[in-house]
PDB file of N, CA, C, O and CB in Angstrom:
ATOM      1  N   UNK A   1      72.578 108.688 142.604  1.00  0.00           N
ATOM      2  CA  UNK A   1      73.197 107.626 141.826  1.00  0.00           C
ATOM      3  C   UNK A   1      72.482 106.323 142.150  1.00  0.00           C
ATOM      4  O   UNK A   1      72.152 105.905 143.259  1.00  0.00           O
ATOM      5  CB  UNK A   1      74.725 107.521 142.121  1.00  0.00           C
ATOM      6  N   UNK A   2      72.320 105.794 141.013  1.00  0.00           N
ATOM      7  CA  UNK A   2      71.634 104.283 141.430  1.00  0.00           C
ATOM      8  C   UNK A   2      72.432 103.137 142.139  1.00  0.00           C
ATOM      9  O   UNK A   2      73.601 102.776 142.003  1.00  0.00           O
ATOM     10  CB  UNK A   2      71.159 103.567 140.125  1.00  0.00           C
ATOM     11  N   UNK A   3      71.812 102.858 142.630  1.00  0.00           N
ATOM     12  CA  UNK A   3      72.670 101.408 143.268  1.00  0.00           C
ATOM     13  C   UNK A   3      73.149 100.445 142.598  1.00  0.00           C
ATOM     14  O   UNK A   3      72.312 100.040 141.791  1.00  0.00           O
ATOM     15  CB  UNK A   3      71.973 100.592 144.069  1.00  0.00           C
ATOM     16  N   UNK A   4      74.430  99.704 142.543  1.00  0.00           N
ATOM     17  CA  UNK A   4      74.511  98.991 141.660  1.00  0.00           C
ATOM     18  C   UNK A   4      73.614  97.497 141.021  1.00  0.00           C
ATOM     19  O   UNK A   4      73.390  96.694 141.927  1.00  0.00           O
ATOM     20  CB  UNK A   4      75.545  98.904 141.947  1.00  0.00           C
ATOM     21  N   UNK A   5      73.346  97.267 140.295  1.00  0.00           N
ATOM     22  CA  UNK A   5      72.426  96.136 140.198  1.00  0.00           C
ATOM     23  C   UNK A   5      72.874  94.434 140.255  1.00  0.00           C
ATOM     24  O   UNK A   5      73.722  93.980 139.487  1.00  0.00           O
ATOM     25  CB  UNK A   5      71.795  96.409 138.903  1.00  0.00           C
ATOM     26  N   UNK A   6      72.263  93.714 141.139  1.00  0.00           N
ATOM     27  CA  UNK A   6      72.721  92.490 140.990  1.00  0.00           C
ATOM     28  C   UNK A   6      72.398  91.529 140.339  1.00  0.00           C
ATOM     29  O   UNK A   6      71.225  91.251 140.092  1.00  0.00           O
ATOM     30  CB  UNK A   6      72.775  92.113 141.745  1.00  0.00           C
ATOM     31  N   UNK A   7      73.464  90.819 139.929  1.00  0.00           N
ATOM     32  CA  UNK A   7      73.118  89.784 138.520  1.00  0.00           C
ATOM     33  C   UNK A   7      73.362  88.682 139.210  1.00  0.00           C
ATOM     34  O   UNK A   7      74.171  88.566 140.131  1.00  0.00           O
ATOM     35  CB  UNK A   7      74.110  89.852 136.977  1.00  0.00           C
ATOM     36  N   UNK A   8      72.669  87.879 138.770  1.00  0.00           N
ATOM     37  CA  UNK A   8      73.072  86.598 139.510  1.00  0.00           C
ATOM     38  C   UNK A   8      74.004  86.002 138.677  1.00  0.00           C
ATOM     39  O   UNK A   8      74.163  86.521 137.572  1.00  0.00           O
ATOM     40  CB  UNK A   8      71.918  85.595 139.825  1.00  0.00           C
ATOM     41  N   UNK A   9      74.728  84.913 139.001  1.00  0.00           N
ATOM     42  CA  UNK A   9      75.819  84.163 138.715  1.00  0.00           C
ATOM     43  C   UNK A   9      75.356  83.652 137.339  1.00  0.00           C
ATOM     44  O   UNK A   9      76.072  83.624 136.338  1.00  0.00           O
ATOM     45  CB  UNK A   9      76.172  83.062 139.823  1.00  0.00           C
ATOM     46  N   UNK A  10      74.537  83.394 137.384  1.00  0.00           N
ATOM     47  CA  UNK A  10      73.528  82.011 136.380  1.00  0.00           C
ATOM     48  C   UNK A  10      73.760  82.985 134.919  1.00  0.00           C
ATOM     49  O   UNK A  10      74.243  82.601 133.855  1.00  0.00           O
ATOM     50  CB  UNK A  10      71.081  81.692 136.985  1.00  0.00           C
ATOM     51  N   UNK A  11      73.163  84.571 135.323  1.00  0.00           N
ATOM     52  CA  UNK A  11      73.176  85.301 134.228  1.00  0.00           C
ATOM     53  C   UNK A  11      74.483  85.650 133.776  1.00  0.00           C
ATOM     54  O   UNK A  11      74.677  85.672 132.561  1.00  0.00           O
ATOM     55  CB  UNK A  11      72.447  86.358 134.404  1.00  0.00           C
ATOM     56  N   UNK A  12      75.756  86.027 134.858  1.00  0.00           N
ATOM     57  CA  UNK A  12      76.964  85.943 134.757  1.00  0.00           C
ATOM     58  C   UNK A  12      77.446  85.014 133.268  1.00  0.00           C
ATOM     59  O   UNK A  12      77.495  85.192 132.051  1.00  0.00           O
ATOM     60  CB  UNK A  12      77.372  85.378 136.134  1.00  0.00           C
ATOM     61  N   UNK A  13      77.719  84.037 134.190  1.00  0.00           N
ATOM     62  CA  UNK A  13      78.061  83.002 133.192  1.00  0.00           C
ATOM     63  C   UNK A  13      77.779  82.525 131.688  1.00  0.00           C
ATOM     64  O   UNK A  13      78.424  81.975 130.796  1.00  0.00           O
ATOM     65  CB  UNK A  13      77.778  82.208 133.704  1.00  0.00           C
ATOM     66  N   UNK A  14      75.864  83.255 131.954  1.00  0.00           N
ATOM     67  CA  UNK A  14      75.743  83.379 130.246  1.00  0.00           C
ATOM     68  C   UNK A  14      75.961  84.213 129.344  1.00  0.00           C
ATOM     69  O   UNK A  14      75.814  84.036 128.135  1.00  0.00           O
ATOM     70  CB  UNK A  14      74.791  83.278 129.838  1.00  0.00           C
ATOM     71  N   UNK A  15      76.357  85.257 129.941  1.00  0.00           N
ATOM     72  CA  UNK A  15      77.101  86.552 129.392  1.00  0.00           C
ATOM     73  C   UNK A  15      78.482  86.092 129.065  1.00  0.00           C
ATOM     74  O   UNK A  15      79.036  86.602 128.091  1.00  0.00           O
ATOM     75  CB  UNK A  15      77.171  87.836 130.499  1.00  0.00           C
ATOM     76  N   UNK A  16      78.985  85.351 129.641  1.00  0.00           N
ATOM     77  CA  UNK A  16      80.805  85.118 129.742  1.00  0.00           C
ATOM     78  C   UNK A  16      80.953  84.326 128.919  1.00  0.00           C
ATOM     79  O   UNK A  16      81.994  84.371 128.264  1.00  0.00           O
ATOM     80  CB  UNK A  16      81.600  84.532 131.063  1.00  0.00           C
ATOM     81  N   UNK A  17      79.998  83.342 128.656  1.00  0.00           N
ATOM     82  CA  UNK A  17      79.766  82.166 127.579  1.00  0.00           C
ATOM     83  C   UNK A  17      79.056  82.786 126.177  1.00  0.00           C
ATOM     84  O   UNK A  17      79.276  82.351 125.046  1.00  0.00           O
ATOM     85  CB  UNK A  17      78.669  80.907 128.296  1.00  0.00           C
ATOM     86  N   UNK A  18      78.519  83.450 126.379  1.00  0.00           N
ATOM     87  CA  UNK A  18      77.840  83.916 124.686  1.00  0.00           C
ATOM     88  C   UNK A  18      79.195  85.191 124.386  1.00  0.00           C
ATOM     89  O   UNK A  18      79.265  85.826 123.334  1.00  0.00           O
ATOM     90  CB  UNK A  18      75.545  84.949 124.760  1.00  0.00           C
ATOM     91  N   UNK A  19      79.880  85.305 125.198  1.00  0.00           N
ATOM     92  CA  UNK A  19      80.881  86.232 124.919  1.00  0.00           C
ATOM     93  C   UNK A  19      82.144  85.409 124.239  1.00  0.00           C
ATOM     94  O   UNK A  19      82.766  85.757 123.236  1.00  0.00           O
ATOM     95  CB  UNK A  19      81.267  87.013 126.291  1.00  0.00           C
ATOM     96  N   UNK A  20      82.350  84.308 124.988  1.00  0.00           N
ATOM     97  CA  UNK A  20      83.463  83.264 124.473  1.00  0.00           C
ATOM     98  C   UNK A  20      82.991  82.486 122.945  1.00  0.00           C
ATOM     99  O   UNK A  20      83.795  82.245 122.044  1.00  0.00           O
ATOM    100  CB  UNK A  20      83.654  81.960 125.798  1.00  0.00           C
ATOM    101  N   UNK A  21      81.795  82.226 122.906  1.00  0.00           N
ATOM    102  CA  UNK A  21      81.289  81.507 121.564  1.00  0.00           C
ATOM    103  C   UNK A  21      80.761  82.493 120.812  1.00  0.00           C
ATOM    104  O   UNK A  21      80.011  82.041 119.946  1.00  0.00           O
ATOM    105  CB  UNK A  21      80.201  80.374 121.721  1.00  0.00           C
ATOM    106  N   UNK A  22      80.893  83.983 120.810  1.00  0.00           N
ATOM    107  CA  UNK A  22      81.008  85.427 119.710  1.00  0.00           C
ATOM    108  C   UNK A  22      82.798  85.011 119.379  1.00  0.00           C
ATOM    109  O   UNK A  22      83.204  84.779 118.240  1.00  0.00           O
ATOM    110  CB  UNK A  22      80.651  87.596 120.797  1.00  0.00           C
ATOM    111  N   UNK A  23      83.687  84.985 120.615  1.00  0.00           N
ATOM    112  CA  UNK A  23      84.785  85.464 119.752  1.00  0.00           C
ATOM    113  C   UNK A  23      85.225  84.341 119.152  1.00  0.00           C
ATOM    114  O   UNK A  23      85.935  84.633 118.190  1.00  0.00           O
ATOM    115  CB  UNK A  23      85.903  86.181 120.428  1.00  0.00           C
ATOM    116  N   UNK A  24      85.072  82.874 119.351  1.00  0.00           N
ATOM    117  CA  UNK A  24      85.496  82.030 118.631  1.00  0.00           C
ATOM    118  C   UNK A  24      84.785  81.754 117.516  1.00  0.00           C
ATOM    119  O   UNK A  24      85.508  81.429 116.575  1.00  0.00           O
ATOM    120  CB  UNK A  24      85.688  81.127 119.243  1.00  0.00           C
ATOM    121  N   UNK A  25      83.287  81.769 117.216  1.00  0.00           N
ATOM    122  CA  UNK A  25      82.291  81.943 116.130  1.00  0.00           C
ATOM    123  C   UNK A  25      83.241  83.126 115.372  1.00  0.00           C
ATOM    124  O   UNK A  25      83.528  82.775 114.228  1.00  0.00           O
ATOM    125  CB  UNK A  25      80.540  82.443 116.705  1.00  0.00           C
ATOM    126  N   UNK A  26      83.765  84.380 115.732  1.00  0.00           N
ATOM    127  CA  UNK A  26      83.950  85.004 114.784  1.00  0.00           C
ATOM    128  C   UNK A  26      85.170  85.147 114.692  1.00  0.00           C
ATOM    129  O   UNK A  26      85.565  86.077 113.988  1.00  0.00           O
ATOM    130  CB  UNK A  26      83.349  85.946 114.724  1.00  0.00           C
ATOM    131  N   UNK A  27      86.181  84.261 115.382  1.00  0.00           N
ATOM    132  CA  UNK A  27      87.398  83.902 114.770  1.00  0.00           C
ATOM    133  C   UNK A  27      87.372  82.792 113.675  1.00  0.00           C
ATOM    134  O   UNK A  27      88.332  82.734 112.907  1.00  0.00           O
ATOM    135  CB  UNK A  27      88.269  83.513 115.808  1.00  0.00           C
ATOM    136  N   UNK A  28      86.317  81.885 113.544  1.00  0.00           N
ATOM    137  CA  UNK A  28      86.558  80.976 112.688  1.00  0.00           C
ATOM    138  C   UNK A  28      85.456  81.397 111.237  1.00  0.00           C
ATOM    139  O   UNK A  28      85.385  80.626 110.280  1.00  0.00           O
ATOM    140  CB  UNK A  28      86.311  79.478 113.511  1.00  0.00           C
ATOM    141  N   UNK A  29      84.788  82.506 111.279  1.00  0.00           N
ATOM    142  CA  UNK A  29      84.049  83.082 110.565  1.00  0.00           C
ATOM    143  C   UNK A  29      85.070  84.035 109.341  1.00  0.00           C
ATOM    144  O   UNK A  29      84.941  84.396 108.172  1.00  0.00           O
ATOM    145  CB  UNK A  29      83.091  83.847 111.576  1.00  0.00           C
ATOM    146  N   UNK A  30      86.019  84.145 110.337  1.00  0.00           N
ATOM    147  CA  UNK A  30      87.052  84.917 109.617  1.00  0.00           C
ATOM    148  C   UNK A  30      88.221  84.742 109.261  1.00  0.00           C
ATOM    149  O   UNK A  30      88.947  85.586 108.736  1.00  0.00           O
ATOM    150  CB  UNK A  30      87.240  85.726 110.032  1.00  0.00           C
ATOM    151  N   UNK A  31      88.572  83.267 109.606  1.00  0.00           N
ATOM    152  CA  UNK A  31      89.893  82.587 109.441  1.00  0.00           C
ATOM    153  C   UNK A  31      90.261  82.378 108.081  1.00  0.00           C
ATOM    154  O   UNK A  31      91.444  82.123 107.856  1.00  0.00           O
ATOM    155  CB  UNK A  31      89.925  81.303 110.098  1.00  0.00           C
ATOM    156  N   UNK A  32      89.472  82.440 107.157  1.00  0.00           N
ATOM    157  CA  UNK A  32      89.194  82.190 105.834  1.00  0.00           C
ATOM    158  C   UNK A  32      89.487  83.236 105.231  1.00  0.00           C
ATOM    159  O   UNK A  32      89.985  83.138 104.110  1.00  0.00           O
ATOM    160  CB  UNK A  32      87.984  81.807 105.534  1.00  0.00           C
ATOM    161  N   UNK A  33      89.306  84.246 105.691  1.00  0.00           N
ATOM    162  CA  UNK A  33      89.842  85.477 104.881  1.00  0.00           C
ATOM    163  C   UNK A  33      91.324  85.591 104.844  1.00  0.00           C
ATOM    164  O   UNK A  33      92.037  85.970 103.915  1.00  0.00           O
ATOM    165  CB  UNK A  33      89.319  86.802 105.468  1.00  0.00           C
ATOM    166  N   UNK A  34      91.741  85.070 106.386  1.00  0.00           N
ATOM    167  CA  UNK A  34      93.711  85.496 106.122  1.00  0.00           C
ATOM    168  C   UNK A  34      94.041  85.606 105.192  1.00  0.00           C
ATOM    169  O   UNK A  34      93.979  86.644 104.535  1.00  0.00           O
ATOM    170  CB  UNK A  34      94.864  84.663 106.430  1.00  0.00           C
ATOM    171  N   UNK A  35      94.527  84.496 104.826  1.00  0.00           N
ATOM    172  CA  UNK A  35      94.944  84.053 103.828  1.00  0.00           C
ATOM    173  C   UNK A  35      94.357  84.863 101.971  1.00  0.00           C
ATOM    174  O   UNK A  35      94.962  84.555 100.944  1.00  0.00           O
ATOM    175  CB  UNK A  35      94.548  82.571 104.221  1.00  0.00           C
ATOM    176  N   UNK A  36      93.529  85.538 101.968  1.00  0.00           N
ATOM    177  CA  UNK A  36      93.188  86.381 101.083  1.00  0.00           C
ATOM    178  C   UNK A  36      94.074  87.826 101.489  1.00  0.00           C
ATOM    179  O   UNK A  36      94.920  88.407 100.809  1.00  0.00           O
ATOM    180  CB  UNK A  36      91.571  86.455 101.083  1.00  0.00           C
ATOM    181  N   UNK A  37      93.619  88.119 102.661  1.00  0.00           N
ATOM    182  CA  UNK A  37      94.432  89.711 103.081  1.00  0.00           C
ATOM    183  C   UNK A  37      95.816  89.306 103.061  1.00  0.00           C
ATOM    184  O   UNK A  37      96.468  90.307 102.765  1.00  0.00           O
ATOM    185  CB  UNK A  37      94.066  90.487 104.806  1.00  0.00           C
ATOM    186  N   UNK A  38      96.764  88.066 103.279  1.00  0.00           N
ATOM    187  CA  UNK A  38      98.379  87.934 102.971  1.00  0.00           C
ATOM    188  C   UNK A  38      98.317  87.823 101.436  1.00  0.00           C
ATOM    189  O   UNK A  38      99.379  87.390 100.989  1.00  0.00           O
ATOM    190  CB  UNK A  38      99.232  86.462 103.736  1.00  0.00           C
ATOM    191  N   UNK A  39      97.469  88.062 100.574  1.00  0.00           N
ATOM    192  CA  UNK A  39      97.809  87.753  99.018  1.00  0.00           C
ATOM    193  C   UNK A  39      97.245  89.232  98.586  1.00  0.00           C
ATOM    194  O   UNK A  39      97.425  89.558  97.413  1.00  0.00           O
ATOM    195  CB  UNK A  39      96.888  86.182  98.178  1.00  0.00           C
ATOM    196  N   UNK A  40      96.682  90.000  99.323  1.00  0.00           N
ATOM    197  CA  UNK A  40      96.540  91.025  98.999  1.00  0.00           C
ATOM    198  C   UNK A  40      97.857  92.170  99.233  1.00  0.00           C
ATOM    199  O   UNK A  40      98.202  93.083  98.483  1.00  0.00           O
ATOM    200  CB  UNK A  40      95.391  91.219  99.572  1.00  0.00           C
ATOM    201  N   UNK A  41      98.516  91.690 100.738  1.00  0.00           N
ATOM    202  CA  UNK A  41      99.037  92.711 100.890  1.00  0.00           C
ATOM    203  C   UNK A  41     100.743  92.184 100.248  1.00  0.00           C
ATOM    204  O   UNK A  41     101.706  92.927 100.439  1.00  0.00           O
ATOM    205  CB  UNK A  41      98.745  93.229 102.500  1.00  0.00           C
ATOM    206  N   UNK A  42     100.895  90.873  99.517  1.00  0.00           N
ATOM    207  CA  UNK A  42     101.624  90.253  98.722  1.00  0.00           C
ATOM    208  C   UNK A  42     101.514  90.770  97.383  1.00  0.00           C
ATOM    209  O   UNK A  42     102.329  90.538  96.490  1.00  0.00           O
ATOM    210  CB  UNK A  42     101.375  89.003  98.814  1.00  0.00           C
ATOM    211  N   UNK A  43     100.420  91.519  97.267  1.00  0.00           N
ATOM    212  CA  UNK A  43     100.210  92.059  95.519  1.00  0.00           C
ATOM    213  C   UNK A  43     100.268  93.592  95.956  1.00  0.00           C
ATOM    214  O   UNK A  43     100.621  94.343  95.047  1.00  0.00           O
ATOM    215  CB  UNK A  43      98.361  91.542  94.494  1.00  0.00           C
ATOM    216  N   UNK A  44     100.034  94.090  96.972  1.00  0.00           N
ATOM    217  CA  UNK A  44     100.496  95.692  96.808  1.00  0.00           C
ATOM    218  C   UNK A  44     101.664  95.802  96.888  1.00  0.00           C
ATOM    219  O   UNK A  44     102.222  96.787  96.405  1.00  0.00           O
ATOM    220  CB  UNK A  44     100.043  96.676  97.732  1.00  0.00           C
ATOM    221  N   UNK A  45     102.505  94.592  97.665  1.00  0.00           N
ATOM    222  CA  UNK A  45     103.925  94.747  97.970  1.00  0.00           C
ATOM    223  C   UNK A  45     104.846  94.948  96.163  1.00  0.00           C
ATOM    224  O   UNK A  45     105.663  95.697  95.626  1.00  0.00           O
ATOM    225  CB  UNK A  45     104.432  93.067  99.038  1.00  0.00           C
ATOM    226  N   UNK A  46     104.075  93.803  95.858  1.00  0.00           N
ATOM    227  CA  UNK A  46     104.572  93.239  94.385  1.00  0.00           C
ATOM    228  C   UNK A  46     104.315  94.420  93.293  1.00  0.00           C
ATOM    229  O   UNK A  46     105.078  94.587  92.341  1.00  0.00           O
ATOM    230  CB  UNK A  46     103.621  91.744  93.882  1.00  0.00           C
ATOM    231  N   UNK A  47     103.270  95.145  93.505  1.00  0.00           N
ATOM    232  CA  UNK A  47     102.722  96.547  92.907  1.00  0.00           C
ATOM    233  C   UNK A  47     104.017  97.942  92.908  1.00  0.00           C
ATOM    234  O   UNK A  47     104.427  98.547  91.917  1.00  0.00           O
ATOM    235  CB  UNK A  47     101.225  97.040  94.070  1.00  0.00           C
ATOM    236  N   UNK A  48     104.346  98.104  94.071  1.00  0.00           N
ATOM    237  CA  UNK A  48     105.256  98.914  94.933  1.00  0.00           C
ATOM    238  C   UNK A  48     106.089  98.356  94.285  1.00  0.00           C
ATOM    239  O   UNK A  48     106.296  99.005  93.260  1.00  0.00           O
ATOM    240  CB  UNK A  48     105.348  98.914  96.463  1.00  0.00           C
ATOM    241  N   UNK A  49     106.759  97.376  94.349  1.00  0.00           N
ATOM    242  CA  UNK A  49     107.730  97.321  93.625  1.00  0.00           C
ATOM    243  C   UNK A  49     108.232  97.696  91.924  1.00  0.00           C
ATOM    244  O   UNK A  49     109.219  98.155  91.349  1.00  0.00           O
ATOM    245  CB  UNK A  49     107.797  96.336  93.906  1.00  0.00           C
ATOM    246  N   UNK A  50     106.940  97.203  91.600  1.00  0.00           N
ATOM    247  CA  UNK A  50     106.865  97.433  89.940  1.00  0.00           C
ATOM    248  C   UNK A  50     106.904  99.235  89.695  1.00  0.00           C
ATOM    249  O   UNK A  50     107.651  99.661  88.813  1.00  0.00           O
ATOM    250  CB  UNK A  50     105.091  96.637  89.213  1.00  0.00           C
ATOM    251  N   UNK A  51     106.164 100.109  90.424  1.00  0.00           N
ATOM    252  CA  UNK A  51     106.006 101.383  90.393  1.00  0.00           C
ATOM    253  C   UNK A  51     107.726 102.075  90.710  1.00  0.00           C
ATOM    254  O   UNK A  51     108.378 102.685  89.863  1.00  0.00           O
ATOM    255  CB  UNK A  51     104.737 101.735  91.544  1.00  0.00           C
ATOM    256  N   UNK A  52     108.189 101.771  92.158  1.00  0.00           N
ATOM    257  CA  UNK A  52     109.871 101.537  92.468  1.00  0.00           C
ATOM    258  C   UNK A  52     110.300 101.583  90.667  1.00  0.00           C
ATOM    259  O   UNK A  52     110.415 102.494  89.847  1.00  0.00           O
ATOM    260  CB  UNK A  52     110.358  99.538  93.514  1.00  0.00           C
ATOM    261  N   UNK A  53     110.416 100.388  90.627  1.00  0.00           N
ATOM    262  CA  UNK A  53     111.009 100.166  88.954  1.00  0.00           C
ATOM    263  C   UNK A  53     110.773 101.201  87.810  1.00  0.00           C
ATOM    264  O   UNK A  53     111.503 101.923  87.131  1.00  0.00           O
ATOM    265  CB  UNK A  53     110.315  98.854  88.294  1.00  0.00           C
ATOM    266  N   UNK A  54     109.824 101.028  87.868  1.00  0.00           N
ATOM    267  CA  UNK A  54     109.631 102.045  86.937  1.00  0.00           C
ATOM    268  C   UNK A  54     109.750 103.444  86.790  1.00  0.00           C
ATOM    269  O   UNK A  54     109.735 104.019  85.702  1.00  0.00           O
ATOM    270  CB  UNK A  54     108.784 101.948  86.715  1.00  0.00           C
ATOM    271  N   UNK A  55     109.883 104.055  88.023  1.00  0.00           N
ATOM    272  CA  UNK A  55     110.607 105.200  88.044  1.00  0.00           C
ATOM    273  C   UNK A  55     112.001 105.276  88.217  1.00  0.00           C
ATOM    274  O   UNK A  55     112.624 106.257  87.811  1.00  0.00           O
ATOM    275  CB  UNK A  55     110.151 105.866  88.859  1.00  0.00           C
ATOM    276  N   UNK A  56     112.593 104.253  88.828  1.00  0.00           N
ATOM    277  CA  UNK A  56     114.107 104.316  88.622  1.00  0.00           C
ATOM    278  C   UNK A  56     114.201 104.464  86.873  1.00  0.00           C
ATOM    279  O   UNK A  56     114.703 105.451  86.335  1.00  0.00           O
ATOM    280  CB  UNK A  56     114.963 102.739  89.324  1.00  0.00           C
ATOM    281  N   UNK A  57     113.793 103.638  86.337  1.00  0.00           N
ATOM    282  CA  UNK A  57     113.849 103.416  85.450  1.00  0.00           C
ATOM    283  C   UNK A  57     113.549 104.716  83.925  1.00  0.00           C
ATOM    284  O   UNK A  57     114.343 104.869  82.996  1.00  0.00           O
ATOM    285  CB  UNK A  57     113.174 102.382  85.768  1.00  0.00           C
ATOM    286  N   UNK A  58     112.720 105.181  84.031  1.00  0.00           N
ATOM    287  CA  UNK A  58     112.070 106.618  83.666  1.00  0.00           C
ATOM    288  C   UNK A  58     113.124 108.069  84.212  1.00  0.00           C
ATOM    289  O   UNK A  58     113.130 109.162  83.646  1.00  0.00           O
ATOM    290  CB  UNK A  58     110.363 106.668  84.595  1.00  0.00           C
ATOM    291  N   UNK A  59     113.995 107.673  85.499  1.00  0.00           N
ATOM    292  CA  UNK A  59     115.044 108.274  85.895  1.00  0.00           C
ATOM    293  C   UNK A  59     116.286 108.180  84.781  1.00  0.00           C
ATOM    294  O   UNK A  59     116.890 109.059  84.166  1.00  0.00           O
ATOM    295  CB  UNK A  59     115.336 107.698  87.213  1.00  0.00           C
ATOM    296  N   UNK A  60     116.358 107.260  84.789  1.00  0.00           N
ATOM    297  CA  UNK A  60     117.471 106.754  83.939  1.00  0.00           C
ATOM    298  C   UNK A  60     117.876 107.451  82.521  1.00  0.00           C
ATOM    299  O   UNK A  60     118.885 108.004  82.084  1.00  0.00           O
ATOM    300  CB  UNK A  60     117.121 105.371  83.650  1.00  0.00           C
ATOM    301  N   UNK A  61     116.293 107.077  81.918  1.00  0.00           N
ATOM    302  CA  UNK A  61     116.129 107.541  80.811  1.00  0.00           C
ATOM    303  C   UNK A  61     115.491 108.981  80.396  1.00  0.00           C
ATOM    304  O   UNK A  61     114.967 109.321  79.335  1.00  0.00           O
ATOM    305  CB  UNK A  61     115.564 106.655  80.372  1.00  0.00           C
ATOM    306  N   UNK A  62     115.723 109.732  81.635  1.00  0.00           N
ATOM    307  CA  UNK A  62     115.310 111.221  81.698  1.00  0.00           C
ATOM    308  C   UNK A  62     116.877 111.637  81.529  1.00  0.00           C
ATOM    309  O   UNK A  62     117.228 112.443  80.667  1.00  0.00           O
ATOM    310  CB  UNK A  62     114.391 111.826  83.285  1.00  0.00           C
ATOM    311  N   UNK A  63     117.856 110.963  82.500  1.00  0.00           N
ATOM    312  CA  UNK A  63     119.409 111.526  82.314  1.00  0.00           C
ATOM    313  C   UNK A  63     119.804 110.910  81.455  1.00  0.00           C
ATOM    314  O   UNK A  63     121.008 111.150  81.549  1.00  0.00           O
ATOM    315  CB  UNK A  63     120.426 111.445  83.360  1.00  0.00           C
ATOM    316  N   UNK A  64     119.681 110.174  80.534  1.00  0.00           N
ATOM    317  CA  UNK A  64     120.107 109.501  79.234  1.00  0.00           C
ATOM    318  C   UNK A  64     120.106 110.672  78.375  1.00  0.00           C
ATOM    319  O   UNK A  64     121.115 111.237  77.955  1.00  0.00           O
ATOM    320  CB  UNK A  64     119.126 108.270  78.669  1.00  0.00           C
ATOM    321  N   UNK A  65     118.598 111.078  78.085  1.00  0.00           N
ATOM    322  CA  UNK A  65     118.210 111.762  77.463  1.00  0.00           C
ATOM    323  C   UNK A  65     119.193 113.015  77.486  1.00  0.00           C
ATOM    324  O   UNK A  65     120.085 113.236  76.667  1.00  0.00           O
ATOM    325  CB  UNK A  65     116.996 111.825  77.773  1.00  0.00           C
ATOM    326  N   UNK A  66     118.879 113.722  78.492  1.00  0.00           N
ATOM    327  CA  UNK A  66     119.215 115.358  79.078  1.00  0.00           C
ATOM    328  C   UNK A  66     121.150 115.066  78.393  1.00  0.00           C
ATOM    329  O   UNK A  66     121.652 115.997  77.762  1.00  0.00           O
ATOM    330  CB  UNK A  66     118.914 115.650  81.684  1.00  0.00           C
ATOM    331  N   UNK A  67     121.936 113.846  78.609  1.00  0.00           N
ATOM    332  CA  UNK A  67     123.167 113.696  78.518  1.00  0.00           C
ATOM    333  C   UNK A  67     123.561 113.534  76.935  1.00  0.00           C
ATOM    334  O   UNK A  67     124.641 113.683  76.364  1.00  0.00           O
ATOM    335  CB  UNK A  67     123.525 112.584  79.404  1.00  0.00           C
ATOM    336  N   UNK A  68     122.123 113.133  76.395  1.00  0.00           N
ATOM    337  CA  UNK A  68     122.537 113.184  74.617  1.00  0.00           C
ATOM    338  C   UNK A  68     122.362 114.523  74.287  1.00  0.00           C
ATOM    339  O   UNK A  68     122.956 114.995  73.317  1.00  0.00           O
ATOM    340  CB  UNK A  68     121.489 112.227  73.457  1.00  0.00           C
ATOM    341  N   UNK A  69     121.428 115.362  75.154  1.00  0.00           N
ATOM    342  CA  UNK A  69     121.289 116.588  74.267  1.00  0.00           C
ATOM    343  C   UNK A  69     121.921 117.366  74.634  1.00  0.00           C
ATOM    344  O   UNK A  69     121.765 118.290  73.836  1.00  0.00           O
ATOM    345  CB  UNK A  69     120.203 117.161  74.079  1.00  0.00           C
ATOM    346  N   UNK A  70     122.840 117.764  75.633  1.00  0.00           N
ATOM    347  CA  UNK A  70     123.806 117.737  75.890  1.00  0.00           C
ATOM    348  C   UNK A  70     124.993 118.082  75.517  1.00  0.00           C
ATOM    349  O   UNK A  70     125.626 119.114  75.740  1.00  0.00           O
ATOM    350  CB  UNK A  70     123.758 117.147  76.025  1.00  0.00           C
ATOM    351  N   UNK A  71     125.393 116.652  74.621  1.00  0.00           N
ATOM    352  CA  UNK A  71     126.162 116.693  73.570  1.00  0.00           C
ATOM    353  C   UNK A  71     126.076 116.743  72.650  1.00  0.00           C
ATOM    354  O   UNK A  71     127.079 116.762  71.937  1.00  0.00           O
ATOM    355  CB  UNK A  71     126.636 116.225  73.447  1.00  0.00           C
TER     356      UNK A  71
END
């Protein structure tokens, strides 16, 4: 097994720092999208609902039906 390798501090730190300015670079790279993915998942919600409806609805008028012929 190899020995472990030593890094010096200097390199440390620039690892810890290009690591901190990746995740904030790509938190603010992507902050802009939120607000698209809450209007997306605001229109599948809104979708779901309309589909909901419309089969209650298609329910309705399946036993409407079945109850006129029926009689």
């Amino acid at each position: 097994m190899a020995p472990p390798v030593q890094v010096s501090p200097l390199i440390k730190t620039a690892r810890w720092s290009a690591l901190l300015i990746g995740i904030i670079y790509g938190k603010r790279r992507y902050d802009h999208l939120k607000p698209i993915a809450e209007e997306e998942r605001r229109i599948e919600e809104e979708e779901k609902k309309v589909r909901e409806e419309k089969e209650r609805i298609a329910k309705q008028l399946a036993e409407a039906n079945e109850d006129t012929i029926l009689k």
